[in-house]
N, C-alpha and C positions, 0 to 999 in steps of 0.2 A: 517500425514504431510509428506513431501517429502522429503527425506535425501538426497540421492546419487545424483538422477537427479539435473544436472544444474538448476538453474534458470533461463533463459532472462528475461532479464525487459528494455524496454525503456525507453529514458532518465525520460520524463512526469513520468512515472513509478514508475521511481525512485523519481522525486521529489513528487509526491504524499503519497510513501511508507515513506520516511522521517518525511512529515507532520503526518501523522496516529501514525509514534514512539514518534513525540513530544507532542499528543493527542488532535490534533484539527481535529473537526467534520466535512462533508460534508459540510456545511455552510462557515466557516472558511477557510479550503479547496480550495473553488469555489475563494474566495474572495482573499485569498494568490497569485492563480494562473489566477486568472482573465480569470475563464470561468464558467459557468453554475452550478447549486447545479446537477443538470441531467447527468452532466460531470463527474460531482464528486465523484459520486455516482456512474458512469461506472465505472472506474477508480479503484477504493474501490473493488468493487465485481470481475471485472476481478482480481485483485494481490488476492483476496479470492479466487479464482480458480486456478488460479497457485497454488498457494504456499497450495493447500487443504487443506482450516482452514474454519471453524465455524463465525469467527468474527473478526473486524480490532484489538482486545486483543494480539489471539493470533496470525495475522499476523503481528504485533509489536516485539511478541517474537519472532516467524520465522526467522524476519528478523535481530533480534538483534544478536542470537544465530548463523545464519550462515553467520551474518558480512555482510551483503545486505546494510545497510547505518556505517555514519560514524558517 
């Protein structure tokens, strides 16, 4: 996981990484933000490449841990 390094996250980013902490799925996701399960799903795996984690679990913890939402 990434410590030191900053994060940027766009705003989308951010609301995407919010839904993932409250644990709704790509589906749910798509439908929240009213675009595409395909969107959704970018979306998801880009914040998984940033933040170099395994799965939206532990990008929920990532982001809890270094206060990325509220």
């Amino acid at each position: 996981m990434i410590i030191e390094k900053e994060v940027k996250l766009t705003n989308r980013e951010k609301q995407v990484l919010e839904l993932i902490v409250k644990g709704l799925n790509n589906r749910q996701i798509a439908k929240e933000l009213n675009f595409s399960i395909h969107t959704a799903k970018a979306f998801v795996c880009i914040l998984l490449h940033k933040f170099n984690v395994k799965n939206r679990v532990e990008a929920a913890v990532f982001a809890t841990k270094h206060k990325l939402v509220s």
